[in-house]
C-alpha positions, 0 to 999 in steps of 0.5 A, spaced: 298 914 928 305 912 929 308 910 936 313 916 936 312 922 933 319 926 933 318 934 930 324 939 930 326 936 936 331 940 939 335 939 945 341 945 946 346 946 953 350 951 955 357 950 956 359 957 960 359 962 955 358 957 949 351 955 947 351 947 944 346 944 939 345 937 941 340 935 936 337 940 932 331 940 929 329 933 928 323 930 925 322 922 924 316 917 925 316 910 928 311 907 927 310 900 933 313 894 931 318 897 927 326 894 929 330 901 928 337 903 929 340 909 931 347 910 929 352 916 928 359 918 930 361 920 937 358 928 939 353 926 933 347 926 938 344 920 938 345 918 946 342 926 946 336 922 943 335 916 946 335 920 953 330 924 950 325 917 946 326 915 953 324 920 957 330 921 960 331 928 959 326 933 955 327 938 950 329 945 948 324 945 942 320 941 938 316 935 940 315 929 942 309 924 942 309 917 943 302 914 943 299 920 941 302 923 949 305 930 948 312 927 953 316 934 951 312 937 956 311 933 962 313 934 968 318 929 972 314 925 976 309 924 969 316 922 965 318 916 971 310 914 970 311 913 963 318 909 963 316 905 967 309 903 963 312 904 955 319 903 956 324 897 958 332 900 957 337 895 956 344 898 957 352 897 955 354 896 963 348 892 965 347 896 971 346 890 975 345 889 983 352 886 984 348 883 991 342 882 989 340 875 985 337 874 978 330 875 981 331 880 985 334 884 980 329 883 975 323 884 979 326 892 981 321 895 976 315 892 980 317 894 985 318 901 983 311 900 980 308 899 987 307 891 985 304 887 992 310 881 992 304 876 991 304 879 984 310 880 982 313 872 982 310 870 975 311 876 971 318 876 973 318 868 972 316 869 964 321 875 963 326 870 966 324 864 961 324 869 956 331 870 956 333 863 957 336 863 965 330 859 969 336 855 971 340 861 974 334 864 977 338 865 983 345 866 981 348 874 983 351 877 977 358 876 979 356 867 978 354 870 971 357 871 965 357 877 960 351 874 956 347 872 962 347 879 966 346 883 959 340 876 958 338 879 966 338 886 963 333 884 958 329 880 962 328 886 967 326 890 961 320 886 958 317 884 967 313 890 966 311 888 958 312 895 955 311 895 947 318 899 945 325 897 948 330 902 948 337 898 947 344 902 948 351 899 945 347 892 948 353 888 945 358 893 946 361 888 952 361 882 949 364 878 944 362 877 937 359 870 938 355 872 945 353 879 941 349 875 936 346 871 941 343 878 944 341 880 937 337 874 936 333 875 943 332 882 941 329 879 934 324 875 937 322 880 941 320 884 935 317 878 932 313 878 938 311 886 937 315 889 941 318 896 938 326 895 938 329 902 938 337 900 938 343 905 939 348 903 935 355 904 933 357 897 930 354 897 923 353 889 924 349 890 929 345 896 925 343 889 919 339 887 924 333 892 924 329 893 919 331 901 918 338 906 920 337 913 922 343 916 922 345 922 925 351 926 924 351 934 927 345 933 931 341 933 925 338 927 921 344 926 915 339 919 912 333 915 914 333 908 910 331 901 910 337 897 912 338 894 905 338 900 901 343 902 907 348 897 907 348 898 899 349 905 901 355 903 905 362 907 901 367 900 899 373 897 905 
């Protein structure tokens, strides 16, 4: 059974008196441990599907399984449950607490999880050495640079060690250089099982997973393994 099971997924908003197709009957499998980027123009629907493969919004129509749980049809505080158990997000903007230090920082999904203090060190512990800032442990985000506080965002994606991570345009505020070294941590999580879900517009960025669903209207325009899709690409 696959991880994700996405059919005639659906999401539509009204616009006063204009009705928008956001997504529009879309269909795909993901299967755990796959390494998939999701890519397409502006206005092609794929922030519309990250909010919804992370349960951050539902759909108009279709269905949405993941681990064999129908997610389309929960209610709220069913949805919260499931991001804070499955899904670790990692953002463009890091969404950091400026005032608060790396642990502080990390541990917040614990916290939200009703975690007692006393349990909450380790994890947070080896989150952080995963990423590579033990010695920063206590540094706030402004002492970091870039790449750091994105490694924070990471490190506060995995403390609640959740099989899928959910990353959108994580290397769109960093150079070329720290930008790969973000896409190498991802590569070694997914090397340690997790599912890498990326939402990309940067085709160097894309090579990086094992498959590219491209979107483009709202619908599916391929679904290919990242060889057959970088031979795809039109010639610059």
């Amino acid at each position: 059974m696959a991880s994700i099971e996405i059919r005639e997924l659906t999401k539509v908003y009204e616009m006063g008196a204009v009705e928008v197709r956001a997504l529009d009957n879309v269909t795909f499998d993901i299967q755990a441990n796959e390494y998939v980027a999701i890519m397409g123009p502006s206005g092609s629907g794929k922030s519309t599907m990250m909010n919804l493969l992370g349960c951050l919004d539902t759909p108009t129509g279709g269905s949405y399984r993941l681990d064999g749980e129908d997610v389309s049809r929960m209610r709220e505080d069913d949805l919260a449950e499931i991001r804070n158990r499955k899904i670790g997000f990692v953002f463009q903007t890091f969404n950091l607490l400026a005032r608060s230090d790396v642990v502080h920082n990390v541990e917040l999904p614990l916290i939200y999880a009703g975690m007692p203090r006393s349990r909450r060190r380790a994890p947070v512990e080896e989150a952080i050495a995963r990423v590579g800032l033990t010695d920063r442990m206590h540094h706030k985000p402004n002492e970091l640079s870039g790449g750091q506080r994105q490694r924070v965002a990471i490190a506060r994606a995995l403390v609640n060690r959740p099989a899928i991570i959910l990353a959108d345009e994580p290397t769109g505020n960093l150079d070329t250089t720290t930008g790969q070294e973000i896409m190498d941590i991802f590569a070694s999580l997914h090397d340690s099982g997790n599912t890498i879900l990326l939402v990309t517009h940067e085709e160097e960025m894309a090579r990086h997973a094992q498959r590219v669903i491209r979107l483009r209207d709202g619908r599916v325009e391929s679904d290919t393994p990242v060889g057959a899709a970088a031979a795809a690409e039109p010639a610059r």
